[in-house]
C-alpha positions as CSV (number, residue, x, y, z in Angstrom):
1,X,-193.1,-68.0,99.6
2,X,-192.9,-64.3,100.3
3,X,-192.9,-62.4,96.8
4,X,-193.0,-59.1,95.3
5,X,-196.6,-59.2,95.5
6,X,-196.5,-59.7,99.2
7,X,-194.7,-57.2,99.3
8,X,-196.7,-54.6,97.2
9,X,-200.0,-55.8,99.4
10,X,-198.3,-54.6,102.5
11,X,-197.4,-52.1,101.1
12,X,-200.4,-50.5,100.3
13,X,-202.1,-52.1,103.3
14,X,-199.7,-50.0,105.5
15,X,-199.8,-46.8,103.7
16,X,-203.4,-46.4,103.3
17,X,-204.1,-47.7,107.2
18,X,-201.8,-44.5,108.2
19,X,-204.0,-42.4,105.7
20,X,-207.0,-43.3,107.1
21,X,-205.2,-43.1,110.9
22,X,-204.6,-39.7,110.3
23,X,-207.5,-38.3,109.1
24,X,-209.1,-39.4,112.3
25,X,-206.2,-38.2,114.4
26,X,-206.7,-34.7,112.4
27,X,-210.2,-34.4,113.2
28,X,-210.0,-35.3,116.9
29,X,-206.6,-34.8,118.6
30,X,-204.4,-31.5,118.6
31,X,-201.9,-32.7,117.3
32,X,-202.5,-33.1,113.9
33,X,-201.0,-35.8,112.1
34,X,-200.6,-34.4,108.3
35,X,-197.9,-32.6,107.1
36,X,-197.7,-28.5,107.4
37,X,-196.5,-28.6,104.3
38,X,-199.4,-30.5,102.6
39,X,-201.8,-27.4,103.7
40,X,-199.6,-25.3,101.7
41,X,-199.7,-27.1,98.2
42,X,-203.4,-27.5,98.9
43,X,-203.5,-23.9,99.5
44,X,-201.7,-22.9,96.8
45,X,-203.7,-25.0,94.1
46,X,-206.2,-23.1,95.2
47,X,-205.0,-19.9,94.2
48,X,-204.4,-21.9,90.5
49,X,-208.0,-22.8,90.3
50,X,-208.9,-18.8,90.9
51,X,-206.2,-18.0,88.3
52,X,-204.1,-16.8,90.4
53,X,-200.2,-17.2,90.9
54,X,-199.5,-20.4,93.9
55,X,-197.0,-18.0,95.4
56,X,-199.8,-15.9,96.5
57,X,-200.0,-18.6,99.5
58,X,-196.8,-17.2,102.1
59,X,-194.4,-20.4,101.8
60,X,-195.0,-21.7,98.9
61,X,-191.5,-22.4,97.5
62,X,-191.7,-25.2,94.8
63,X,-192.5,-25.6,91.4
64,X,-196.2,-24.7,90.0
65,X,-196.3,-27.7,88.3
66,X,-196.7,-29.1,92.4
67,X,-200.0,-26.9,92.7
68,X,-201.3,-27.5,89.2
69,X,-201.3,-31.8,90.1
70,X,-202.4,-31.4,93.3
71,X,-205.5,-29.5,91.6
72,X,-208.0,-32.8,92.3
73,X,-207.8,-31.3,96.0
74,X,-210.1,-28.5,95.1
75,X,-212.4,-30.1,93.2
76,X,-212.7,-34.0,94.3
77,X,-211.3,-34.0,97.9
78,X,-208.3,-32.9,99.9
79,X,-207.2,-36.6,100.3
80,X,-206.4,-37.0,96.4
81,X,-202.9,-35.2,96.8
82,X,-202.1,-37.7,99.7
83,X,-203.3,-40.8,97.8
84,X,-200.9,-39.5,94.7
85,X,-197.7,-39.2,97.0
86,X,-198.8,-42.8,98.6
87,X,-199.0,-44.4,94.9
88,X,-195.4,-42.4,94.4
89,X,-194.3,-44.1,96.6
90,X,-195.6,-47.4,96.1
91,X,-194.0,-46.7,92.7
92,X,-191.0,-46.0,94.2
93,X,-190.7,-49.7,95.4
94,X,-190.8,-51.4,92.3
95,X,-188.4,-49.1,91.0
96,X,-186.2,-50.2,93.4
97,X,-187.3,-53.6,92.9
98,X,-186.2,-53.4,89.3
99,X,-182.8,-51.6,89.9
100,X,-181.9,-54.5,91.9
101,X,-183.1,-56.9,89.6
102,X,-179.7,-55.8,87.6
103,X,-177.3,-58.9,88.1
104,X,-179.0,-60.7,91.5
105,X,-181.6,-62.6,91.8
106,X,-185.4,-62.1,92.2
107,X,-185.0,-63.1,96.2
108,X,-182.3,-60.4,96.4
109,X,-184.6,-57.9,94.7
110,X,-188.0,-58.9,96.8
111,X,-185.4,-58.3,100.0
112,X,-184.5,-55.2,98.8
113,X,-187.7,-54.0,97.7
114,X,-189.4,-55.3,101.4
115,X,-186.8,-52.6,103.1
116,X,-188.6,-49.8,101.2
117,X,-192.5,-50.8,100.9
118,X,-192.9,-51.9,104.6
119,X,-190.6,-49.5,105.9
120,X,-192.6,-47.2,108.4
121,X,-190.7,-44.0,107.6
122,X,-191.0,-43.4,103.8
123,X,-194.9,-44.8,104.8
124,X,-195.6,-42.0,107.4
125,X,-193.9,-39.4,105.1
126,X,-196.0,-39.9,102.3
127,X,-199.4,-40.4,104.2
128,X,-198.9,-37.3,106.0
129,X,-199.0,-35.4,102.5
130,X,-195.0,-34.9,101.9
131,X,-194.5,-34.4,98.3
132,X,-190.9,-35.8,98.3
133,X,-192.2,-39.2,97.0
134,X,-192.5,-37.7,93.6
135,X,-189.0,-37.2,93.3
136,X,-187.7,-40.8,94.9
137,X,-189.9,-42.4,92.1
138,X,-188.3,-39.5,89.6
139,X,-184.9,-39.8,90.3
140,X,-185.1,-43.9,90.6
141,X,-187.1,-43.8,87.1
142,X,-184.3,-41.8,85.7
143,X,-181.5,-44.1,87.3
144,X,-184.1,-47.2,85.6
145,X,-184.2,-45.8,82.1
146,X,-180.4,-44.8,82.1
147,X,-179.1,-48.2,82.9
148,X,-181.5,-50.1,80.5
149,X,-180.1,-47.6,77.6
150,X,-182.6,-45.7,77.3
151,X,-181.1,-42.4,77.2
152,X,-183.3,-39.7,76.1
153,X,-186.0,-41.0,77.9
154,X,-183.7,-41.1,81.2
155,X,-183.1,-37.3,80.1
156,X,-186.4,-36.1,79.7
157,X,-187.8,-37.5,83.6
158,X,-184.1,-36.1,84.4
159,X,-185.3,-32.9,83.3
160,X,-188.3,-32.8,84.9
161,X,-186.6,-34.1,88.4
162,X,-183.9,-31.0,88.2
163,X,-187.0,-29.2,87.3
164,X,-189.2,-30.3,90.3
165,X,-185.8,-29.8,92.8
166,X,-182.5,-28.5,91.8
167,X,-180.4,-31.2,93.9
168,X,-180.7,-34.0,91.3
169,X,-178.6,-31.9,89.0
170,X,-175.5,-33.3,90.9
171,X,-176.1,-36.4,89.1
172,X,-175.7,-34.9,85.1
173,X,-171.8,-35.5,85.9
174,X,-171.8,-38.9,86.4
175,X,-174.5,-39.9,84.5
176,X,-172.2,-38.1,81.5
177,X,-169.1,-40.0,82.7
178,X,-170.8,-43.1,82.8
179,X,-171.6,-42.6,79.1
180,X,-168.0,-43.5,77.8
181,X,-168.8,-46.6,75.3
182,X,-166.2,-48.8,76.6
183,X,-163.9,-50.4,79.4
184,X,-160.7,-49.2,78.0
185,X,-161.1,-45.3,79.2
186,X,-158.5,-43.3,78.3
187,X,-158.5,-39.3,79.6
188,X,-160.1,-38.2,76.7
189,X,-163.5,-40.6,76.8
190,X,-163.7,-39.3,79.9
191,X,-165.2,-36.2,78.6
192,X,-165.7,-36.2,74.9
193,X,-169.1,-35.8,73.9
194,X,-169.9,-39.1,71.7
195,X,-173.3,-39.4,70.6
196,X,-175.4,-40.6,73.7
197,X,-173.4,-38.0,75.5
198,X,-175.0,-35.3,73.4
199,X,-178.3,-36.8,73.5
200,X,-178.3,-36.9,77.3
201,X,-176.9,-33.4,77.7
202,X,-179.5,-31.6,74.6
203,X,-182.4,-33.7,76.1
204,X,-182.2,-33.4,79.9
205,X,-181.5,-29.3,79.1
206,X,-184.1,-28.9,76.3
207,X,-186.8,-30.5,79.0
208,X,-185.9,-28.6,82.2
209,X,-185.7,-25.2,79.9
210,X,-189.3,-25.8,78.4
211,X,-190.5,-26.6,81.6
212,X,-188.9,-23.7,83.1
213,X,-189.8,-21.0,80.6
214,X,-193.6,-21.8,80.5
215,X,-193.3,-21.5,84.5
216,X,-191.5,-18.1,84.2
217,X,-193.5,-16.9,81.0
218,X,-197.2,-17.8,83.5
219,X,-195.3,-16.1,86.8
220,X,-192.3,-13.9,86.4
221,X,-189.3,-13.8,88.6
222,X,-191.3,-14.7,91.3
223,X,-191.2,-18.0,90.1
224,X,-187.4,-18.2,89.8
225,X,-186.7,-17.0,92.8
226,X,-189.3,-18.7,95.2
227,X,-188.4,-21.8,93.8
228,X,-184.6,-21.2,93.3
229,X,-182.8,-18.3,94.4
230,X,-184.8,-18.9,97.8
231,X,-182.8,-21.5,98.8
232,X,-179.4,-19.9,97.8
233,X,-179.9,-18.0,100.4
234,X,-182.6,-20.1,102.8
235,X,-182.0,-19.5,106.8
236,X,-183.1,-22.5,108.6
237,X,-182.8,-22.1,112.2
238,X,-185.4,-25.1,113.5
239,X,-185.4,-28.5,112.7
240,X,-182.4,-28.1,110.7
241,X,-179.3,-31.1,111.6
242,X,-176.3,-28.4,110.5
243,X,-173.6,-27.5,112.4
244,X,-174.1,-24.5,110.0
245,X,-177.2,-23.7,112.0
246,X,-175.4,-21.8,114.7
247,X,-173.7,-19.6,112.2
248,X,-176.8,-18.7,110.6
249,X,-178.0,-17.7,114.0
250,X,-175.1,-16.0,114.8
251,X,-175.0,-13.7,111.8
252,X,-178.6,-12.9,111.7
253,X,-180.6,-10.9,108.7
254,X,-176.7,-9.7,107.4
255,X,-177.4,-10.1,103.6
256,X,-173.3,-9.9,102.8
257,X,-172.9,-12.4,105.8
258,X,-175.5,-14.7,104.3
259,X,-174.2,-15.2,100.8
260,X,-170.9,-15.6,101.7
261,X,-171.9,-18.1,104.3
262,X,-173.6,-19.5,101.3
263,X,-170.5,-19.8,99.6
264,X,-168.7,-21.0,102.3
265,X,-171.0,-24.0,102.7
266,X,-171.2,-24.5,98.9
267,X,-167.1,-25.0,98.0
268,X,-167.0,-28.4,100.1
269,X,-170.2,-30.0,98.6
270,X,-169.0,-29.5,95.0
271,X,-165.2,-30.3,95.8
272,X,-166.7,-33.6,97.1
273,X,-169.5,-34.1,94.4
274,X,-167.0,-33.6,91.8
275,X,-164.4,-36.2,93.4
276,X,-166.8,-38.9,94.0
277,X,-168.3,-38.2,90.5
278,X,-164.9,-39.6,89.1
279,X,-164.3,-42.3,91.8
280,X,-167.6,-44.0,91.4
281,X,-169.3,-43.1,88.0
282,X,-169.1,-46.8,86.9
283,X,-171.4,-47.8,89.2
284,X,-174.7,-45.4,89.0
285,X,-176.8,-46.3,91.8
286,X,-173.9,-46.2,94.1
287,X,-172.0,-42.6,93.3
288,X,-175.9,-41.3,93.2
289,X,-176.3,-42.5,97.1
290,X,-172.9,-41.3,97.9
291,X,-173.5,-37.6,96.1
292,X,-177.0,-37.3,97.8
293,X,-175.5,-38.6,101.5
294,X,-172.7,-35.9,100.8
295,X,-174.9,-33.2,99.3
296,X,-177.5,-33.7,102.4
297,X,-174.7,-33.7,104.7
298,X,-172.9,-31.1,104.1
299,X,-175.9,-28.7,103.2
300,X,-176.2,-25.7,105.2
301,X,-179.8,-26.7,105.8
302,X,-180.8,-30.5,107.0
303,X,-183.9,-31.3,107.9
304,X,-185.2,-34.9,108.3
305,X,-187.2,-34.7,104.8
306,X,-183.9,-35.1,103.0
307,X,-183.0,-38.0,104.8
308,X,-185.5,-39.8,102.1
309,X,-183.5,-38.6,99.3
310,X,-180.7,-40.9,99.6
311,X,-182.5,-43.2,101.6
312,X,-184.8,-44.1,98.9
313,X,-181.5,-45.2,96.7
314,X,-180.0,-47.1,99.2
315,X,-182.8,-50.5,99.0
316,X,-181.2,-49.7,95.2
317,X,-177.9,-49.6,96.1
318,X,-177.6,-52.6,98.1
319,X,-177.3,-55.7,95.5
320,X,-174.5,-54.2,94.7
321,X,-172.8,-53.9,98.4
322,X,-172.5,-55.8,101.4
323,X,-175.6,-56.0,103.0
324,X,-175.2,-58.2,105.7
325,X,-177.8,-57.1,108.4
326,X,-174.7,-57.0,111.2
327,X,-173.0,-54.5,108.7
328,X,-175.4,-52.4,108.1
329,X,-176.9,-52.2,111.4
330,X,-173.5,-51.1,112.8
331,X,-172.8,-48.5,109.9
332,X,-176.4,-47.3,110.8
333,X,-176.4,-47.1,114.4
334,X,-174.6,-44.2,115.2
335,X,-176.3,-42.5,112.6
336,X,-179.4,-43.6,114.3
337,X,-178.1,-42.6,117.7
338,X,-176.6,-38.7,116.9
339,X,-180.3,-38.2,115.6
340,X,-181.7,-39.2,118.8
341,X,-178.9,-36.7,120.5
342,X,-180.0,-34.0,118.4
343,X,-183.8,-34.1,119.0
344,X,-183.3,-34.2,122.4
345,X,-181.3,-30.5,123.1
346,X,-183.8,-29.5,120.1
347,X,-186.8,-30.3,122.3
348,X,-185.2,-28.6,124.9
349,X,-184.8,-25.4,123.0
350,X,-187.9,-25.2,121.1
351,X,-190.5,-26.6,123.8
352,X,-188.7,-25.5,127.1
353,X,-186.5,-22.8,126.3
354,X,-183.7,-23.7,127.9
355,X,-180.2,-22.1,126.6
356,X,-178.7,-25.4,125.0
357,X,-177.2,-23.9,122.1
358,X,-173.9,-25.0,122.4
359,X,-175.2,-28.7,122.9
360,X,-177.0,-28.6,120.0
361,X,-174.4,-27.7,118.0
362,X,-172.0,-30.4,119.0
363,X,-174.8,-32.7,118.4
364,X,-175.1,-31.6,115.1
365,X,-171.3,-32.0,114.5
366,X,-171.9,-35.5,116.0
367,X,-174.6,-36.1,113.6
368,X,-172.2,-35.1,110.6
369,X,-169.2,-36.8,112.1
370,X,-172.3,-39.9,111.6
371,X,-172.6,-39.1,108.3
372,X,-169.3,-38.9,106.9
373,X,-168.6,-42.8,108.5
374,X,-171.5,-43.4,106.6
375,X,-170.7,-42.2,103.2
376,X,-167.3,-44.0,104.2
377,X,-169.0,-47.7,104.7
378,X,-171.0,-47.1,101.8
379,X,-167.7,-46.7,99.7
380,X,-166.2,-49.3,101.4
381,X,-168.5,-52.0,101.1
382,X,-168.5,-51.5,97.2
383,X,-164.8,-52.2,97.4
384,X,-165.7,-55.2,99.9
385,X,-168.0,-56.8,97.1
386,X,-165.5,-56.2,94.2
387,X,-162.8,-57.7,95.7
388,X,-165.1,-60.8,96.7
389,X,-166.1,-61.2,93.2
390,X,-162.9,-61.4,91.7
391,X,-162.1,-64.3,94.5
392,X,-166.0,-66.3,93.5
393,X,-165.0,-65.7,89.6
């Protein structure tokens, strides 16, 4: 009988077959198989073990505390960092596994857990030295600890996720709504801070300011704003899925033009985030998928690392919606199928140069038009499975 431990196996068989696929493919074909990225951290933990700042590497734009873990590359072997993200994600799994333990039983929970340890993409990712499994096993720990009660401990990883990457701080407003003690919620529960209120908010702030002020006290603004401010004002004009792309082309190296193209890209994802926040707080794992799908997007920059962001809470999410495979697979597919659109006219602009702008672009507003249907099946299969427990109770 296929198990959790069946699952794990596989798993790790899978992952740590790609790891050892690509380090042949690195050493004998031209294209190489692991990440760009992953030569940067490596890079930049080299710097650390000189004593020197990580942001002395060009395009090193995440935390230090990335480059200080990552130090085992330097002194054991540049396949450490790789084997942490694959055990990340690994960990991942069962934190899935556990979420949809809550209410459904273990079969439920094996299925869900399956779709994420033997699914090739989040496998790939992390064997080819993407760091973004830290924060789907840092943001499903939190979502873990925070519906078991534990609050203060569900603040401090909280912390340390905002800490690691600013975009899990759209999930402090639910995560405080969600906090309201009882089922009878009138408007003023809905934002007065009772105790485990105040714990989350002193906790989850306490940890990302220590964190943060022993960054900025080691390396100075540079810290803040390679990490931070950067993207506030990031121009991503390859590999990025946003219509927004083309106006970011179009304005060019304008500084006023930028921020207030910022701006303008900013005032729909917090209109919505803040909506959803109040639509969907009761159910955790649900309004987080929703708030990441929307803050993904509708960002100004996509590329197809985020996808894993809400991905990762969606094997999570599922107990708790319809999952029939028919539903899902046509709720998916033209998702699927605008991502295939868009790689196409972006192959033919980066590789062969041809002028397909314009197609790009309505490829991208095909791939958001995907999106949005998505975020709306998401919503409506929790009303779907509400409404068909009523009628089973």
């Amino acid at each position: 009988m296929w198990n959790i431990k069946i699952s794990l196996v596989g798993g790790v068989i899978l992952r740590f077959g790609l790891l050892m696929f690509g380090k042949w493919q690195d050493s004998v074909l031209e294209v190489k198989f692991t990440d760009v990225d992953y030569h940067v951290f490596s890079d930049a933990s080299k710097h650390v073990a000189k004593g020197e700042s990580p942001y002395a590497r060009p395009t090193y734009r995440y935390t230090p505390l990335l480059a200080l873990v990552l130090l085992p590359n330097v002194y054991i072997s540049e396949l450490t960092g790789k084997i942490m993200f694959i055990l990340c994600d690994l960990l991942t799994g069962l934190m899935i596994y556990k979420l949809a333990m809550r209410g459904q039983s273990i079969k439920t929970a094996v299925l869900c857990c399956t779709l994420w340890l033997l699914n090739p993409l989040p496998a790939v990712i992390a064997s080819r030295g993407n760091a973004d499994s830290i924060m789907t096993f840092l943001v499903l720990s939190t979502l873990h600890l925070f519906l078991l009660g534990y609050v203060k401990s569900s603040a401090v990883v909280f912390g340390l996720a905002v800490h690691w990457k600013i975009y899990p701080i759209t999930y402090s407003l639910p995560m405080y709504l969600a906090l309201t003690g009882d089922n009878n919620v009138q408007l003023l529960d809905l934002f007065w801070p009772n105790k485990k209120r105040r714990e989350l908010v002193f906790v989850s702030v306490f940890t990302f300011l220590f964190l943060t002020s022993i960054m900025y006290w080691q390396y100075g603004y540079e810290f803040l704003h390679e990490s931070y401010f950067y993207h506030l004002t990031r121009r991503d004009l390859r590999h990025n899925f946003s219509p927004y792309f083309y106006l970011i082309y179009l304005t060019g190296n304008d500084g006023a033009s930028v921020w207030l193209l910022g701006l303008i890209t900013f005032l729909p994802q917090v209109v919505l985030l803040v909506a959803v926040s109040f639509y969907l707080y009761h159910d955790l794992p649900l309004c987080c998928l929703v708030q990441t799908s929307i803050f993904v997007a509708f960002n100004k920059v996509c590329t197809s690392q985020y996808f894993l962001w809400y991905l990762s809470i969606l094997p999570a999410a599922l107990p708790h919606i319809i999952y029939q495979p028919s539903t899902v697979i046509s709720s998916l597919l033209p998702w699927i199928l605008s991502q295939g659109s868009w790689l196409f006219f972006a192959y033919q602009l980066e590789f062969e140069g041809q002028q397909v702008f314009l197609w790009l672009w309505l490829s991208s507003l095909l791939f958001l038009i995907s999106h949005v249907g998505l975020i709306s099946d998401f919503i409506k299969w929790s009303k779907t499975h509400k409404i068909q427990k009523v009628k089973s109770s």
